[in-house]
C-alpha positions in Angstrom: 59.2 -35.1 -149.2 62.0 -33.4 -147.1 62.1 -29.7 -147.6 64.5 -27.0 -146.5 64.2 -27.6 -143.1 64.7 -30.8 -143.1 67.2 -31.0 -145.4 68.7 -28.0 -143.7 68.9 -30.5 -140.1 69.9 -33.4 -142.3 73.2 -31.2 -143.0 73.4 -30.0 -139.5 73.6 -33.8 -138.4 75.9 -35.6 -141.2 78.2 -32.2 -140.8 78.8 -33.4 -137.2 79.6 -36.8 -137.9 81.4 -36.6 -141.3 83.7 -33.5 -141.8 87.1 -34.7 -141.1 86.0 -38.2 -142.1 88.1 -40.4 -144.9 86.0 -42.0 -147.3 87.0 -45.5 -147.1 84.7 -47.5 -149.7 81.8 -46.5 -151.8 78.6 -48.3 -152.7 76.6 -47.5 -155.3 73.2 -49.8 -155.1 70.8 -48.6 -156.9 72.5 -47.6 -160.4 69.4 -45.7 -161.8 70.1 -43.3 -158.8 73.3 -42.0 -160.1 72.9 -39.4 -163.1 76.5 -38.5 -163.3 79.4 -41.1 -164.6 82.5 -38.7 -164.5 83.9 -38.3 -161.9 82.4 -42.1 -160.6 81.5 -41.7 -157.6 84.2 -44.2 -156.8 86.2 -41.2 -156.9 85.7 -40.2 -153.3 87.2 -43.4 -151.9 90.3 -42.0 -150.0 89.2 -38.2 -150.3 88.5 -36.6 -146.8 85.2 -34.8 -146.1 85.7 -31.1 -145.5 82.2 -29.9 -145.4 78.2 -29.9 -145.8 76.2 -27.3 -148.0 72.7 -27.4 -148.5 71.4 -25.9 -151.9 67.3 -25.4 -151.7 66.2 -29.3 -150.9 69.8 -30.6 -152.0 72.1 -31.7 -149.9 76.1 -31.2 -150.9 79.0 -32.7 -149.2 82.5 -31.6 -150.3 85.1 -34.1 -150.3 88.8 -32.9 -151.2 87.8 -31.0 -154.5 84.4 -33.3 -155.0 81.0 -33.0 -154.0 78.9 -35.4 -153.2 75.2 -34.7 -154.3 71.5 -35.7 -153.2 68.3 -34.4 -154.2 66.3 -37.1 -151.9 63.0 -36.5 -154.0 59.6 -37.2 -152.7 61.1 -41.2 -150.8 64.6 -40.2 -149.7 66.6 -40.2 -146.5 69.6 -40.9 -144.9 70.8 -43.2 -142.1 73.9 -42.8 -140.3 75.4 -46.0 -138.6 78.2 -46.0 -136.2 79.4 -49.7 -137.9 78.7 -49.9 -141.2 79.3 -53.5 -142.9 82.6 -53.8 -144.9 81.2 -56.1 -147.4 79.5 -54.8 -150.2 75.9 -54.9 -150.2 73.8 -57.6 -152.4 71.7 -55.2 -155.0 68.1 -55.7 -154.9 64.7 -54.5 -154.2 65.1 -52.8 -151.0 65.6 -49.2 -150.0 69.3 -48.9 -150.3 70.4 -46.1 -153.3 74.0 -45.8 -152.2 76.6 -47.0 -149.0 79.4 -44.6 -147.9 82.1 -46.4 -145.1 84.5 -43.7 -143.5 87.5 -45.1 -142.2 87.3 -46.2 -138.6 83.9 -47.9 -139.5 81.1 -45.2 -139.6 79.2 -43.7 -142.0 75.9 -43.8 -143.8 73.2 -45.2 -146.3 71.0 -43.4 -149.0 67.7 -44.8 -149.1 64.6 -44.4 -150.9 61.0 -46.4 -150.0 58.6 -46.9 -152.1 58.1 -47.7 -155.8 58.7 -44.6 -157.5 62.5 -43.7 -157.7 63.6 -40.2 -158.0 66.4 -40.1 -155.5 69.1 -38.2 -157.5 72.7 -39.0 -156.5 75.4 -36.7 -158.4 79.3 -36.6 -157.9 80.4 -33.3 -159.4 83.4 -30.5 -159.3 80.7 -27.6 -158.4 77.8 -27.6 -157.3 76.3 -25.6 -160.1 76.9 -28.6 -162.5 73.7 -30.2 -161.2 70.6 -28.7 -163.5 68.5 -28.8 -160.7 70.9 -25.8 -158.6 71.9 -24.4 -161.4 68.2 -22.9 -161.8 67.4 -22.0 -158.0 66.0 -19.1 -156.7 67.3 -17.4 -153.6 67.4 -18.8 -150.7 64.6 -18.0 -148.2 67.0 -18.4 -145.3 70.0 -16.5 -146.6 71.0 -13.1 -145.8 70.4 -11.5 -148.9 67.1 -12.5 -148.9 64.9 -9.0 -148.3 61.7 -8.0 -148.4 62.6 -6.4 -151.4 63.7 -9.0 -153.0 60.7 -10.9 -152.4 58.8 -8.3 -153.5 60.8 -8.6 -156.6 60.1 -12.1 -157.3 56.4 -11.8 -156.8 55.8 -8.6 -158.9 53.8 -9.3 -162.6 53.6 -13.2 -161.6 49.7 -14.0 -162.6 50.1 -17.2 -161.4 48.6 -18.9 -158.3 50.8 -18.0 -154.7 50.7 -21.6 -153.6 52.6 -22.2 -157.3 54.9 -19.8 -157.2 56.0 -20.7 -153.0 56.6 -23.8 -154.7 58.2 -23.1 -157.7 62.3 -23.9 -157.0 63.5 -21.1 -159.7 61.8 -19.0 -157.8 62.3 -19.7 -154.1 64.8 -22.9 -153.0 63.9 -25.0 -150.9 59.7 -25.0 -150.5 57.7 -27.8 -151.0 53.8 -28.7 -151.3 54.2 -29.2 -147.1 55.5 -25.9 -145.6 53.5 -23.7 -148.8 50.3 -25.4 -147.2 51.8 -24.1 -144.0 53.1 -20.1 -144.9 49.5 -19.3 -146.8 48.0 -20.9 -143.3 49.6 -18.7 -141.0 49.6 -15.5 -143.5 45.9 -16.1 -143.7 46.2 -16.2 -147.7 44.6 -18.5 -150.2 46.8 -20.9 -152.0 44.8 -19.6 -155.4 45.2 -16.2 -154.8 47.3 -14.8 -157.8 50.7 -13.6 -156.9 50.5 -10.3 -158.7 47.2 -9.2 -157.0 48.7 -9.0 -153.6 48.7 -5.4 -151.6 52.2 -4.2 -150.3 50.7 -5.3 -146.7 49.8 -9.1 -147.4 53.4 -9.2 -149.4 55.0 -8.0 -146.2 53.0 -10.4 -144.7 54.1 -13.0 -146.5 57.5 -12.3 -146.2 57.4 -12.4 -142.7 55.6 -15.8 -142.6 58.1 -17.6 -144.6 60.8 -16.8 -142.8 59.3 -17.3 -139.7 57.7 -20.7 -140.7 60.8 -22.4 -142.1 63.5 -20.9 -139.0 60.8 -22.5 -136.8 60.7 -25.8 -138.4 64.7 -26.2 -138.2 64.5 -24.9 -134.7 62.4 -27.5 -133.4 64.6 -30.0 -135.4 67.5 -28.7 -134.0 69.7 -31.7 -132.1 67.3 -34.6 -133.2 68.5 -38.0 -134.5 68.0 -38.4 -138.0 65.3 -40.9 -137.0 62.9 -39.1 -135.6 63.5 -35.9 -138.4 60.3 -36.8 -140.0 57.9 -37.4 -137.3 58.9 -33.8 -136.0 58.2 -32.4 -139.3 54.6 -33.8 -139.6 53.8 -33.2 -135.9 54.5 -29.8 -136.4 52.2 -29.0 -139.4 49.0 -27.3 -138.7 46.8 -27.9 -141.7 49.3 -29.9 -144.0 48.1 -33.9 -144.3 45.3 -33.2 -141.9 42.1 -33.3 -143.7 39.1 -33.5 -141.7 41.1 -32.2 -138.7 40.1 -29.1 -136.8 42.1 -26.0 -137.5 44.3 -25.3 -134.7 43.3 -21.5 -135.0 40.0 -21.1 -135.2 38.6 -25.2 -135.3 36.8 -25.3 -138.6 37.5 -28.3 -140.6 40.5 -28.5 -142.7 40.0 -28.6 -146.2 41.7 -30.6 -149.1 42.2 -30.2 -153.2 43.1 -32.9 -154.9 45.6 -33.1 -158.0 46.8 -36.0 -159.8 49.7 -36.5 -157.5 49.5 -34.4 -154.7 46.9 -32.4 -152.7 46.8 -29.3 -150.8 45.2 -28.6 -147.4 43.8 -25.5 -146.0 41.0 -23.7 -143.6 38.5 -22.0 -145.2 37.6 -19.7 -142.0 41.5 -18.5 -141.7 42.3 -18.5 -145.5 39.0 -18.3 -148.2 36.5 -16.5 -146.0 34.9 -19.1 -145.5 34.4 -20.4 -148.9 35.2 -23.9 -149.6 37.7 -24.2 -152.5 37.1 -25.7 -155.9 38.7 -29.2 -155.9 40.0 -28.9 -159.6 41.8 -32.3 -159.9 43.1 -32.0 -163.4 44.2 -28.3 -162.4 47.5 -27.3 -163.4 48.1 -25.2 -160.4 51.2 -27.3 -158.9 52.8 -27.5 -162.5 
């Protein structure tokens, strides 16, 4: 699933190639996609893009009063092309979500693999019309975002850390990926309850996250969109490798399983030592 960083470099690139751009023809493919009617997304045809915001893990682009939505959900991407077909695209199976063709002949697809669709394509007036912004939390990059404000949001939570990192009314823009990867480096356990944390391992903490997620769109910095995703996995220490060797200390990674995701971590760096109940049916991630 792409999180802030890569959704952050996602921006980066399309803000490159599109501000400035005329939207010549629109494509919507995948119907179920779409969860807003009015204005159709239609709408943009002839509108010029004048810029690229990224809201937590969504993705605006502003288009002569409209934006241009994507939440690109657990499947998503995007792929720029240089010539992009004039005729419409036959619906069907495949990846394609939604076609955009600037003027001149450029401009890009949303795709989404896989069989479960949750690619979310919205064309609003604001931003804040889409539920999903409308309830973040700060941003973890922004200026605003102190250590006392973190402090804030973690103060009376009783819930798990690894929940709260990942909970999107709390902080934008963190997934299941780069939570495995903050508790990691903070050398904190993904079930250790928020609340419970000493000043120290929240200053910790706050330090780590931004850290973790600056360093992940730094190395992403300048990459085609192509190669976006294999940079975000290569760079993951204990995230999606089970069984590895921890790149710390080289005991063996660690995973707990849920019904539709997992989390990884080292016992040595993070537990003590102390292999972690794999609760399955926990509601940890909810």
């Amino acid at each position: 699933m792409p999180e802030l960083p890569e959704v952050e470099s996602l921006g980066r690139f399309l803000a490159d190639r599109v501000v400035g751009g005329t939207v010549e023809r629109v494509f919507p493919v995948a119907v179920h996609a779409l969860k807003t009617y009015e204005p159709a997304v239609t709408a943009l045809e002839g509108r010029s893009f004048d810029g690229v915001e990224r809201h937590g893990k969504f993705l605006a682009l502003r288009a002569g009063g409209l934006y241009l939505v994507m939440h690109l959900a657990r499947a998503g991407w995007v792929r720029w092309s240089d010539a992009v077909a004039e005729a419409p695209p036959r619906p069907g199976k495949g990846p394609l979500a939604l076609r955009v063709r600037l003027v001149g002949g450029a401009g890009f697809d949303v795709t989404e693999a896989g069989t479960q669709k949750h690619l979310a394509v919205y064309v609003v007036r604001d931003p804040r019309e889409v539920p999903g912004i409308a309830r973040l939390g700060p941003d973890p990059l922004a200026e605003g975002f102190t250590p006392e404000v973190f402090a804030g949001l973690l103060d009376g939570e009783r819930r798990q850390i690894k929940g709260v990192l990942r909970d999107q009314s709390v902080i934008a823009g963190i997934g299941n990926a780069y939570s495995d990867e903050i508790l990691h480096a903070a050398k904190m356990s993904p079930f250790k309850l928020a609340a419970t944390l000493t000043p120290d391992e929240v200053a910790r903490l706050y330090e780590v996250v931004g850290t973790t997620l600056a360093d992940a769109v730094e190395r992403s910095r300048g990459l085609p969109l192509r190669d976006l995703k294999a940079e975000k996995k290569s760079g993951l220490r204990v995230h999606g490798r089970t069984g590895e060797p921890c790149p710390v200390c080289g005991d063996t990674v660690r995973e707990v399983s849920y019904r539709d995701s997992s989390l990884q971590y080292c016992p040595t760096c993070q537990t003590g030592g102390k292999p972690l109940a794999d609760r399955r049916m926990s509601r940890l991630l909810k």
